[in-house]
C-alpha positions in Angstrom: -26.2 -131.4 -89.2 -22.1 -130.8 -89.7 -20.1 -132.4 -87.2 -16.1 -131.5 -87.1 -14.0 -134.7 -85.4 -10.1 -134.1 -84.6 -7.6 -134.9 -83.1 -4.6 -137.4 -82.1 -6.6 -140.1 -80.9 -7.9 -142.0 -83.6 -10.1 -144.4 -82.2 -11.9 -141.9 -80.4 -12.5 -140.3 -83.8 -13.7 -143.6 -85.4 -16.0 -144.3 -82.3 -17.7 -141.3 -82.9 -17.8 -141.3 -86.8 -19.4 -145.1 -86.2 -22.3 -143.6 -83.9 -22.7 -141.1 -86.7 -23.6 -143.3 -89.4 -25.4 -145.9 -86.9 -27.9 -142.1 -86.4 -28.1 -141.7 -90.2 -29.6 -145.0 -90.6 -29.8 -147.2 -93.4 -31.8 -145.3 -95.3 -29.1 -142.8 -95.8 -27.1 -142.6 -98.9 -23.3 -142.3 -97.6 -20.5 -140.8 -99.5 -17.0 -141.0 -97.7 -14.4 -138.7 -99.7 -10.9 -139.1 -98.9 -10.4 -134.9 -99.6 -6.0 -135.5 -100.0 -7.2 -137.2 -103.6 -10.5 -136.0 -104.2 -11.0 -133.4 -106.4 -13.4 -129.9 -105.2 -16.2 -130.5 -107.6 -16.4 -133.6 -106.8 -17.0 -132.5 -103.4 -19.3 -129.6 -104.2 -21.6 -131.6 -106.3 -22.1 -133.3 -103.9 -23.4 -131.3 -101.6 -25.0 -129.0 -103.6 -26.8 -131.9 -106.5 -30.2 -131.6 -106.1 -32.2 -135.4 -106.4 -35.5 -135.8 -107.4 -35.7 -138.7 -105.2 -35.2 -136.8 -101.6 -33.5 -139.2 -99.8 -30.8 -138.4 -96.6 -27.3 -138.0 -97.2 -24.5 -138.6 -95.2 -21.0 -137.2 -96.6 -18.3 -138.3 -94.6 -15.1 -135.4 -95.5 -11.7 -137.5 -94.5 -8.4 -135.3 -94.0 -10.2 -132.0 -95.6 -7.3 -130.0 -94.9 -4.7 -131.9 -96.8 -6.9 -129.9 -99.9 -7.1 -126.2 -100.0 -9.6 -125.8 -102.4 -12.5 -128.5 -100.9 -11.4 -126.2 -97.4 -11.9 -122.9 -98.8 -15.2 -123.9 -100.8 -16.6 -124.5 -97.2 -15.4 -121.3 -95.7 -16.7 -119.7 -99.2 -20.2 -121.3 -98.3 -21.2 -121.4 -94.7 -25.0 -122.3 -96.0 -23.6 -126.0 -96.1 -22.7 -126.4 -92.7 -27.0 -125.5 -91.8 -28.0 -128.1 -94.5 -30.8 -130.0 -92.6 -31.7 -132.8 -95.0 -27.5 -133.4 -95.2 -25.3 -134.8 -92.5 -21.8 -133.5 -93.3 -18.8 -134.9 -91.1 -15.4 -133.7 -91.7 -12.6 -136.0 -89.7 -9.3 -134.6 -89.7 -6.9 -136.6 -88.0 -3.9 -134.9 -86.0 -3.8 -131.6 -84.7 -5.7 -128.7 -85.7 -4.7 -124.9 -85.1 -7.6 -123.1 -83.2 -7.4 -120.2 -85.5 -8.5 -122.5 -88.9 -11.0 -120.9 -90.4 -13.0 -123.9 -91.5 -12.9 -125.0 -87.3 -13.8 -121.8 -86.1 -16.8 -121.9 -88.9 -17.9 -125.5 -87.3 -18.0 -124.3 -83.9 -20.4 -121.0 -84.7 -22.5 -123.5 -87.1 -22.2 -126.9 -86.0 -20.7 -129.9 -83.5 -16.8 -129.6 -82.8 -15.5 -132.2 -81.1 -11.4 -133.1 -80.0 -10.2 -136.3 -79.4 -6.4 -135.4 -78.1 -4.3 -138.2 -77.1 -5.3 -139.8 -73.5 -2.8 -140.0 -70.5 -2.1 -143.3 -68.9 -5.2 -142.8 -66.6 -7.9 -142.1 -69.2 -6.8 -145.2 -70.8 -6.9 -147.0 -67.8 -10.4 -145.3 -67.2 -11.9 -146.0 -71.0 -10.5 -150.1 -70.7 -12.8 -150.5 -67.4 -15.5 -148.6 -69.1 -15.1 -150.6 -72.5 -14.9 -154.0 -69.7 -18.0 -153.2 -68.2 -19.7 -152.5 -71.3 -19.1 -156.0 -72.7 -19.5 -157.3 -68.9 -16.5 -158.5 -68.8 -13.7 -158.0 -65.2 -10.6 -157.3 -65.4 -7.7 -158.3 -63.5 -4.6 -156.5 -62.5 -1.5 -157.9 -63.6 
C-alpha cells in the first residue's frame, strides 16, 4: 500500500498517519525517515533489502520533497508504490503543486489524500465531532 498525506493542516495529517500505523499493527517493523537529513540509500535500502525473516514493514517518508534524490528514486521506480508486503507513507507537510511528479505518481498508484487548512466552520464542525466522540457537550460561550 503507498499512501501520499499533504497539506496545511497538520493535525489532520497526523490523525491519519496515527490510523495508519494503528492498521499496520504491532507486528510491523516501522521505519520513519525524516527525508530533509536522510540520505537516498538509506532510503532505498530500505525498501528494496530483502529479509529472510518476512515480516511487514511500514516506512513512514517525512518531508520527501525537501530531498531531490529520495523524490526522483521514486519517480525512477514506480514498482515501490505496488509493493504489497510494504506500507509506504510519504507526509509532506504544506502545499504541494498538482503537477509533482511524485503526487501525480501516487494518485495513478496509490491513496492521495489533502488536508488543506479548515475555515472557521469545519473547525467548529470537527470540535462537535471530536465532543461527541469522547461524549462529552459543549457549551457556547
Amino acid at each position: 500500500m503507498f499512501s501520499f498525506l499533504y497539506g496545511e493542516n497538520t493535525y489532520g495529517i497526523r490523525h491519519h498517519l496515527k490510523t495508519i500505523q494503528k492498521e499496520c499493527g504491532t507486528a510491523t517493523s516501522l521505519q520513519v525517515f525524516d527525508c530533509a537529513v536522510t540520505n537516498k540509500d538509506t532510503v532505498v535500502q530500505e525498501i528494496t533489502a530483502v529479509s529472510l525473516f518476512p515480516e511487514p514493514k511500514c516506512i513512514i517518508l517525512e518531508n520527501i520533497l525537501a530531498s531531490k534524490e529520495i523524490e526522483e528514486a521514486f519517480i525512477e521506480h514506480p514498482e515501490w508504490f505496488k509493493k504489497e508486503e510494504y506500507t509506504i507513507v510519504v507526509v509532506q507537510e504544506g502545499k504541494v503543486l498538482a503537477k509533482n511528479k511524485l503526487l501525480q505518481l501516487a494518485k495513478k498508484h496509490g491513496e492521495v489524500k489533502e488536508y488543506p487548512v479548515l475555515d472557521i466552520g469545519q473547525v467548529r464542525t470537527w470540535i462537535q465531532k471530536e465532543f461527541s466522540t469522547y461524549e462529552m457537550k459543549s457549551e457556547p460561550g
